[in-house]
C-alpha positions in Angstrom: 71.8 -121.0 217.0 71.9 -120.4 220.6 68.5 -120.5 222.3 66.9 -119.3 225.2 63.5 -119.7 226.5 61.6 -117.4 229.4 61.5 -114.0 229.8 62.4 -111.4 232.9 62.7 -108.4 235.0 59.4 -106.0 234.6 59.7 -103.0 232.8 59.4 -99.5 234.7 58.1 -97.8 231.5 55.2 -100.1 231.6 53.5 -97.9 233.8 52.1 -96.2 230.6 51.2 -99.7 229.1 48.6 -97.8 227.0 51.2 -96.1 225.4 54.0 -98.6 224.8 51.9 -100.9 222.7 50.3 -99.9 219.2 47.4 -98.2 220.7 45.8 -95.1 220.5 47.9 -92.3 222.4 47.5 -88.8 222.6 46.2 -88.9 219.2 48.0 -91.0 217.1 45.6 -93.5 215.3 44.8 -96.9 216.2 46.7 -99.4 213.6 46.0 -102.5 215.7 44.1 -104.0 212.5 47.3 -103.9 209.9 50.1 -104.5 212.5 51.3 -107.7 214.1 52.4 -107.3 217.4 54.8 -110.1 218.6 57.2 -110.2 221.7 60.8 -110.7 221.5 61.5 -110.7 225.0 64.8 -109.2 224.7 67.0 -106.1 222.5 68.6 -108.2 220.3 72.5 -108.2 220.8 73.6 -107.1 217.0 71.1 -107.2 213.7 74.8 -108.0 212.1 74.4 -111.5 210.3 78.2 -111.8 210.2 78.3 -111.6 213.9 74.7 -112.9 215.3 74.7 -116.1 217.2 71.1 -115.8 219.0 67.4 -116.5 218.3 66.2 -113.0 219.0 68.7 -111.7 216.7 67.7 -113.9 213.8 64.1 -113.3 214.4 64.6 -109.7 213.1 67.4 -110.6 210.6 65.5 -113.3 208.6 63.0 -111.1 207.9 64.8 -108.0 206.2 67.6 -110.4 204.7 67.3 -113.2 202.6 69.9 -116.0 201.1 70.8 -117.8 198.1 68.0 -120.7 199.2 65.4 -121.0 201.7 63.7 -124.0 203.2 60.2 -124.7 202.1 57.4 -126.5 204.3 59.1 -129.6 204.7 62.2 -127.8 205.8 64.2 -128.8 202.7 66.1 -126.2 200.9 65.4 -124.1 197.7 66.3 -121.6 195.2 65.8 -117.8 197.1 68.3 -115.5 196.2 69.7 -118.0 193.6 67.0 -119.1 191.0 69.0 -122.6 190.8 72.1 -123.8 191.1 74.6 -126.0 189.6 76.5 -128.3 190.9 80.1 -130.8 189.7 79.6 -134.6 190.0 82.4 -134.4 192.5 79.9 -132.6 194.9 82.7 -130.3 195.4 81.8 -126.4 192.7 78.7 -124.7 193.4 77.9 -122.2 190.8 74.6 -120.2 191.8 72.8 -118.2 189.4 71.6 -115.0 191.1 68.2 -113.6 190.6 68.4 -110.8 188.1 65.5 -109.1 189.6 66.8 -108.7 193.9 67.8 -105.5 194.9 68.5 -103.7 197.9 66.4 -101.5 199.5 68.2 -98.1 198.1 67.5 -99.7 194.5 71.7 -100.9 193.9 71.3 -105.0 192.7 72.3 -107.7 195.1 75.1 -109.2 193.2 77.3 -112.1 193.7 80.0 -109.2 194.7 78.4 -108.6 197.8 78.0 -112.5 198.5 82.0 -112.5 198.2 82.3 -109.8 200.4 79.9 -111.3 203.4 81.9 -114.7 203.3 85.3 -112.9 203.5 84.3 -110.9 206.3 82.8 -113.7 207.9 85.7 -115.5 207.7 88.0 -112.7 208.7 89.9 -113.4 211.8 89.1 -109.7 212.7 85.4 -109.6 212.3 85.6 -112.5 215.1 82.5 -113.9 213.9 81.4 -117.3 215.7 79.8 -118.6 213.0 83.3 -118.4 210.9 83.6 -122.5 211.0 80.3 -122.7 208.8 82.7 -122.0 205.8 85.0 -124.0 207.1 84.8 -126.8 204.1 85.0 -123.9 201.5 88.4 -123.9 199.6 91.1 -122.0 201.9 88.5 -120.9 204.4 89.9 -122.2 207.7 93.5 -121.1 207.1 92.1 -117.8 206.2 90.6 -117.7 209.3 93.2 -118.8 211.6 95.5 -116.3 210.1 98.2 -118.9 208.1 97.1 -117.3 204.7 96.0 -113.6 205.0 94.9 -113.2 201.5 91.3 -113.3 201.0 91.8 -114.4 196.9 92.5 -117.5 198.8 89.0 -118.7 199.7 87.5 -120.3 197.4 84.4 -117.9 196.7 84.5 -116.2 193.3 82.1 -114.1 191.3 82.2 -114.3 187.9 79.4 -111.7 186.7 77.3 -109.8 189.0 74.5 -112.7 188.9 77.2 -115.8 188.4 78.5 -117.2 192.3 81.2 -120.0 192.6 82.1 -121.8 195.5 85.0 -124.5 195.6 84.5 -127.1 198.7 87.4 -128.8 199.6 85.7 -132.3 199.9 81.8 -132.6 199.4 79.0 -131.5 201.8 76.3 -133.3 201.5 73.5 -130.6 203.4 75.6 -127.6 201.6 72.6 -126.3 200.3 70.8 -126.1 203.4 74.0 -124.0 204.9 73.4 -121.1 202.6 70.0 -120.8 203.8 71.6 -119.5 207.1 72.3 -115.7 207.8 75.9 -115.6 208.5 75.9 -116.6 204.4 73.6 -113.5 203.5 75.2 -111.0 201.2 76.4 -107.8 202.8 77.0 -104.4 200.8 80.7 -103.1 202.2 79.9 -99.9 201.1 77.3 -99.5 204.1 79.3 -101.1 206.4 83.0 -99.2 205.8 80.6 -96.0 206.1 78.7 -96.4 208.9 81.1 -98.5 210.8 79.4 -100.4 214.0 76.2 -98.2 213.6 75.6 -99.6 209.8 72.5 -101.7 211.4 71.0 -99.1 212.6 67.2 -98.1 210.7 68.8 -95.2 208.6 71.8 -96.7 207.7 71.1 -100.2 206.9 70.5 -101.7 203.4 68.6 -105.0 203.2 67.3 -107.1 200.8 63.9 -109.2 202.3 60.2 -109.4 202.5 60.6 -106.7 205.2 62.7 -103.4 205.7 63.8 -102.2 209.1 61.6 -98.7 209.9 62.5 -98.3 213.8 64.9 -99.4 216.3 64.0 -97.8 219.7 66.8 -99.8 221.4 65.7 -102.0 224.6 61.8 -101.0 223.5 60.6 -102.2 220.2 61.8 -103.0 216.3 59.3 -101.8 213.9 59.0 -103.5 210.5 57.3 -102.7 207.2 56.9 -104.5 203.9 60.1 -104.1 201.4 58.7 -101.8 198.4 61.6 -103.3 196.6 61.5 -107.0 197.4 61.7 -108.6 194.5 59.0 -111.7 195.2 55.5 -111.4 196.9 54.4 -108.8 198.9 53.6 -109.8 202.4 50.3 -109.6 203.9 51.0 -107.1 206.3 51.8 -103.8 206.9 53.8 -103.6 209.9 55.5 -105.7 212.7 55.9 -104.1 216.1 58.7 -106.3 217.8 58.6 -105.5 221.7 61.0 -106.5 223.9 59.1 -107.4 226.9 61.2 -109.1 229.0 58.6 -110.6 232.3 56.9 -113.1 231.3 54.1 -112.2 233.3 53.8 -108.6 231.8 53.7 -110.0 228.7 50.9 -112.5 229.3 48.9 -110.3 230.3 49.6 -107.8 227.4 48.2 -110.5 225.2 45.5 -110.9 227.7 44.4 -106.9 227.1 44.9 -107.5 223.3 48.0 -105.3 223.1 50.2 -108.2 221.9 49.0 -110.9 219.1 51.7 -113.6 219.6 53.1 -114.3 223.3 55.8 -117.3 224.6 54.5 -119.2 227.7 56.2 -119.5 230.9 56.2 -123.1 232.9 54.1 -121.8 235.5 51.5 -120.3 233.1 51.2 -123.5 230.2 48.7 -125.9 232.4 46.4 -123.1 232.5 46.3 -122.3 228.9 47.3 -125.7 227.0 43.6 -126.7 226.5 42.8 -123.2 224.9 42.0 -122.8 221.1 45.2 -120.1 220.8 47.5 -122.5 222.5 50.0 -123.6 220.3 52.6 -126.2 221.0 55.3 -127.0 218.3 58.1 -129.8 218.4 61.4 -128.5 217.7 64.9 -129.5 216.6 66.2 -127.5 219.9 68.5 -129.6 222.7 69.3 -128.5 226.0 72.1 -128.9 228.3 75.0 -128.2 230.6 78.5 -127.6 229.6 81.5 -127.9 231.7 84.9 -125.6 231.4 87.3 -128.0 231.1 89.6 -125.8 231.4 88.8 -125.1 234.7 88.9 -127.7 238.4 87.6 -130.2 239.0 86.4 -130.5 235.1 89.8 -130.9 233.9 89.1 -134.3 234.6 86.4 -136.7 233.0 85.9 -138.6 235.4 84.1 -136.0 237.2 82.2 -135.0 234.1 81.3 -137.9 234.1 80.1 -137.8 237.6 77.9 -135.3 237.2 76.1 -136.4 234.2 75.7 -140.0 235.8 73.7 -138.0 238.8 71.2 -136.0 237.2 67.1 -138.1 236.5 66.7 -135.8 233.4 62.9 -137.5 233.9 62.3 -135.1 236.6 62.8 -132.3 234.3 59.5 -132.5 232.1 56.7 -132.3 235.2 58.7 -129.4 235.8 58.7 -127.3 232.9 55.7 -128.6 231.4 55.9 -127.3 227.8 56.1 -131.0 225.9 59.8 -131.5 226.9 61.5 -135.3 226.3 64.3 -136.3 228.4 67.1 -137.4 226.8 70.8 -138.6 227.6 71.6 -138.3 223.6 72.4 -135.3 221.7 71.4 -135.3 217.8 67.1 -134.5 218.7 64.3 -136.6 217.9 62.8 -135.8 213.8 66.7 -135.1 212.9 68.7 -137.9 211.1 71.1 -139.5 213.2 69.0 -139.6 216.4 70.4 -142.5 218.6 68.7 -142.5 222.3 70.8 -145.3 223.7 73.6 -142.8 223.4 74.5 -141.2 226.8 75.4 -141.2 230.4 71.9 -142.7 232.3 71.1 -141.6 235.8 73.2 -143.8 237.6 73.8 -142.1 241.4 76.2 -145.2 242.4 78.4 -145.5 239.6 78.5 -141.2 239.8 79.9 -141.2 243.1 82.0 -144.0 242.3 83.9 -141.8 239.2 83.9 -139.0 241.8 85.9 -140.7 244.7 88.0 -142.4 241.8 88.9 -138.7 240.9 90.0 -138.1 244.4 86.4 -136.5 245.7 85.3 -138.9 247.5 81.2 -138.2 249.0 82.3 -135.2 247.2 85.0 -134.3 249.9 87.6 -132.0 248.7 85.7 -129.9 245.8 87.0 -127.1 245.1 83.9 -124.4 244.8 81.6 -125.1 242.1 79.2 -122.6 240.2 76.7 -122.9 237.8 75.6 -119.9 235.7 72.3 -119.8 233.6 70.3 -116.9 231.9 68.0 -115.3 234.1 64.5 -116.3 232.5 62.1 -118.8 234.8 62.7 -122.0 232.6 66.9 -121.8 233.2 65.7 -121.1 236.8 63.9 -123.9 237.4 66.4 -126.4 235.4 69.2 -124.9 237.6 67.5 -125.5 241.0 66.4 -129.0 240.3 69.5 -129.8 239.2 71.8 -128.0 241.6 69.5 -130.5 244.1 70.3 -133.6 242.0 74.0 -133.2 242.4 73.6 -132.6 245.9 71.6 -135.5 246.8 73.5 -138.0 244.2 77.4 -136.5 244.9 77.0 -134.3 248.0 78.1 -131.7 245.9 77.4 -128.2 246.8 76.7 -126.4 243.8 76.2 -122.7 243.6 74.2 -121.1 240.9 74.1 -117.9 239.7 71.7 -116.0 236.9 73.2 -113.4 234.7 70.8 -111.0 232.2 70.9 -112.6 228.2 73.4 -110.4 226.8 75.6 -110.4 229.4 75.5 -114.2 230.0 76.3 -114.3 226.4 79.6 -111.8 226.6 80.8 -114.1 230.1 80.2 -117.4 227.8 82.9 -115.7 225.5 85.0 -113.8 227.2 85.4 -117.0 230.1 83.0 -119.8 230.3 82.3 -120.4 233.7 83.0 -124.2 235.3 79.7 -125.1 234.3 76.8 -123.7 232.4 73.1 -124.1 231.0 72.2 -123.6 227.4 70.2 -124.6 224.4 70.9 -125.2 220.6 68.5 -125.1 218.0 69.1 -126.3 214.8 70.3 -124.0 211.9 69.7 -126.4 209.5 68.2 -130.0 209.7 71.1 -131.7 209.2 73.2 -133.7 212.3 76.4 -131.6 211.3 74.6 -128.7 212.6 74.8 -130.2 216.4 77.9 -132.5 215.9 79.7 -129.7 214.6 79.2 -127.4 217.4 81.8 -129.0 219.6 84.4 -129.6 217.0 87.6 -127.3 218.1 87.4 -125.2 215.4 83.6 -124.3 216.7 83.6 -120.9 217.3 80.5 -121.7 219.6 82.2 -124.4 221.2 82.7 -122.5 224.4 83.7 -125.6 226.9 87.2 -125.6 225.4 87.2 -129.3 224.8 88.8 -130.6 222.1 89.3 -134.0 220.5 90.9 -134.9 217.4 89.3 -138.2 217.4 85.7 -136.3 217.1 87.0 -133.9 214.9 88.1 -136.5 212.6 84.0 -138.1 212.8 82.5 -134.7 212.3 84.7 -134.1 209.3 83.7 -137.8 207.8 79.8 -137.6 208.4 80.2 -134.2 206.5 80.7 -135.8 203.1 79.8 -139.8 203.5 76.2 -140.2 201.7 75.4 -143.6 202.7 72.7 -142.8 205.2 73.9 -146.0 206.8 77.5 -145.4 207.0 77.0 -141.9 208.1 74.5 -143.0 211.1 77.1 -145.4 212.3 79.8 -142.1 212.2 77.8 -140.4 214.0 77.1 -143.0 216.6 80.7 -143.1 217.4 81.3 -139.5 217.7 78.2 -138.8 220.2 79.6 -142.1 222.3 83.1 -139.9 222.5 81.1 -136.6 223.4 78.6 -138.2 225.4 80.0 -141.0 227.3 83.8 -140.9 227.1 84.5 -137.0 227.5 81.2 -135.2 228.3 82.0 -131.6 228.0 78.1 -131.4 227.7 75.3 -133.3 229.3 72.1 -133.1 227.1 68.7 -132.9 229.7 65.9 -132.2 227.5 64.5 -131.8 223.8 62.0 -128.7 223.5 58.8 -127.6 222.5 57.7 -124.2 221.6 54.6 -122.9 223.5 53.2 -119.9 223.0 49.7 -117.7 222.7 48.1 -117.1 218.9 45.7 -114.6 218.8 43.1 -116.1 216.5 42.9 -112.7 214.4 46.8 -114.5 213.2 46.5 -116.5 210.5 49.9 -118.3 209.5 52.2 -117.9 212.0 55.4 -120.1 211.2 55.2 -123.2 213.0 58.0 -125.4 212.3 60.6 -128.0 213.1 63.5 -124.9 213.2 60.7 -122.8 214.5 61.9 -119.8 212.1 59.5 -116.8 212.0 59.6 -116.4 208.5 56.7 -113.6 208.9 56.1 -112.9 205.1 53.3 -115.4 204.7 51.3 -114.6 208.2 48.0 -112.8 207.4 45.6 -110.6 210.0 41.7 -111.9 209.7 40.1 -109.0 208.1 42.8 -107.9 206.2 
């Protein structure tokens, strides 16, 4: 899922700070002690699982909706939704026996119906969802997609009884089971959404079927949500979750500081001064960053000057900078995930950059056509922008612009038209390689550089199914050294690290490798 880190642009309404966190206000009582209070930092773009690609978005959604598994402490995946599931000795029929006992929230069962109906519409070329390519190895699934079959009897999702699910694969997928922990596989109830139309996520018209239920959406202020009378396995600890959507990083610091927010994200600026405190929390993550070049667009038609720029940026001046527990890195698969190869990249070499360059016809980078960078305006993108914006002027004599757009509508100008170059992050979905390698495959619907390779394709499609750990490192191998080091429509600069502010009344907050906050289990001392 696309990630973003940092948070911006103060809030006028914050005047009346009193009021706009859970406290006290002209009467209403004080419900601090039974309410979590975390910061999202943004309004999420859509709560619609078919259609969200974003962090904030999934915060909310994986914690009203839940799959047919779920990935337990060790970020392996089990029965949710499903109590187990079956599987062919070809690796290639799933059948998943759903839970008798899961509901919705208006009391209807989730049945495997309304898992058939979520993957159709995710796969429909008119929903437009990005995540369509996740299906991609189920039976029919891509040509459904792309249009060259338009019936959806074609993909190869069936129920057979309202608790019996079967999926056909068209070859096997090893990590399948960790897919359908993800929410673009969550069941969806067509009823609500041919009623309700594009407002069927909104608090009094959505039906979900998770720990939580969605009580408010005061759009670009707050999500409020409460425990799931309904949910059909333990009742979480607390009573409420105020989302805000704080978007200064300052303001929000210092609404933890005042004790009007319980869980805060750190700035670079702010993380010496807190890292040694007993609420600091720092968390390795399966999250890469980078920048992507258009290569659709001059002078990144050509990879020779891809190549250029990669070759000119130290990614070891990157970690002083940000300061969070960052690790340079040239490759892309992260460090903890299978597959990890750090030999794999273009290393900072400044001579052999501006030797590609003149060998594409820029010369000392004479010629250039303009350049611009674009990066979501938060202080971390900031800072990676201008260090690097310097690198390539130093190392090519390249004059890069750079320019900083707000999160949502970076994301619409990443998929309307990608800019010639831009800065993003990718955390993993699932701990599996395919989850990264994937990404720039041409049928990606997140593959916004425009590259595409049938040679990688071809890799991607292999590692899916080869079970030798072995054999599937060495596929892998070869398809980063094509995305890495022979094409590079990315350049990978840094491997993240969560940092953010516990209050130490917050016991359980999710601290993991995916870093999912799954909030059912998090408990408030005293309660």
């Amino acid at each position: 899922m696309i990630r973003r880190r940092g948070r911006i642009v103060v809030r006028v309404f914050f005047a009346c700070m009193a009021c706009m966190v859970p406290v006290g206000c002209g009467g209403v009582p004080d419900d601090r002690a039974s309410t979590l209070r975390i910061n999202l930092g943004n309004e999420p773009p859509t709560l619609d699982w078919s259609l969200a690609t974003d962090s904030t978005s999934f915060v909310v959604i994986m914690n009203v909706m839940e799959g047919l598994a779920e990935f337990d402490e060790e970020s392996n995946p089990k029965p949710n939704m499903a109590r187990k599931w079956d599987v062919s000795p070809d690796g290639k029929r799933y059948v998943f026996h759903l839970r008798p006992d899961a509901v919705w929230t208006d009391g209807r069962p989730v049945t495997a119906d309304d898992y058939v109906y979520a993957w159709r519409r995710l796969l429909d070329p008119r929903t437009g969802s990005e995540y369509a390519y996740f299906l991609f190895d189920v039976e029919g699934a891509e040509d459904f997609n792309a249009g060259k079959n338009k019936d959806p009897e074609s993909v190869g999702v069936r129920a057979h009884s309202s608790t019996l699910l079967e999926v056909r694969l068209r070859k096997p997928v090893v990590f399948f089971p960790s897919l359908v922990t993800f929410p673009a596989t969550f069941p969806l109830r067509r009823d609500v959404v041919e009623k309700h139309g594009d407002r069927w996520t909104e608090p009094e018209n959505i039906v979900t079927n998770g720990p939580f239920s969605l009580r408010r959406w005061e759009h670009e202020y707050k999500i409020e949500i409460v425990p799931n009378p309904r949910y059909s396995g333990p009742r979480p600890k607390i009573e409420r979750v105020r989302m805000f959507m704080v978007r200064d990083g300052a303001t929000s610091l210092t609404l933890y500081e005042t004790g009007d927010l319980d869980v805060t994200g750190l700035m670079p600026v702010a993380i010496p001064a807190y890292r040694n405190r007993p609420d600091f929390a720092n968390n390795p993550v399966l999250r890469g960053n980078y920048v992507a070049f258009n290569v659709t667009k001059p002078p990144f038609a050509d990879p020779r000057v891809r190549r250029a720029f990669g070759h000119a940026i130290d990614r070891t001046q990157i970690p002083p900078i940000l300061q969070g527990g960052e690790i340079a890195t040239t490759s892309w698969i992260p460090i903890g995930m299978f597959g990890h190869e750090p030999s794999i990249g273009l290393r900072f070499d400044p001579e052999r950059a501006r030797a590609l360059l003149a060998e594409a016809g820029f010369p000392d980078g004479q010629k250039l056509p303009p350049v611009t960078m674009v990066y979501s305006t938060d202080p971390t993108s900031r800072l990676l922008a201008e260090n690097i914006q310097a690198q390539w002027k130093k190392n090519l004599n390249a004059a890069v612009a750079i320019d900083n757009l707000e999160w949502k509508v970076f994301l619409s100008r990443l998929n309307a038209d990608a800019p010639q170059i831009y800065r993003l992050g990718w955390g993993a979905d699932y701990p599996d390689p395919d989850n990264f390698m994937a990404l720039w495959t041409s049928a990606s619907g997140n593959n916004r550089t425009r590259w595409k390779n049938e040679a990688y394709d071809r890799l991607v499609a292999r590692g899916t199914e080869e079970a030798d750990p072995k054999r599937r490192k060495a596929i892998y191998d070869e398809a980063q050294r094509i995305l890495l080091e022979r094409e590079a429509p990315i350049v990978p600069v840094y491997f993240s690290a969560s940092n953010r502010l516990i209050h130490p009344r917050v016991r359980g907050f999710p601290a993991n490798p995916l870093d999912l906050w799954i909030l059912k289990p998090v408990s408030l001392e005293g309660r």
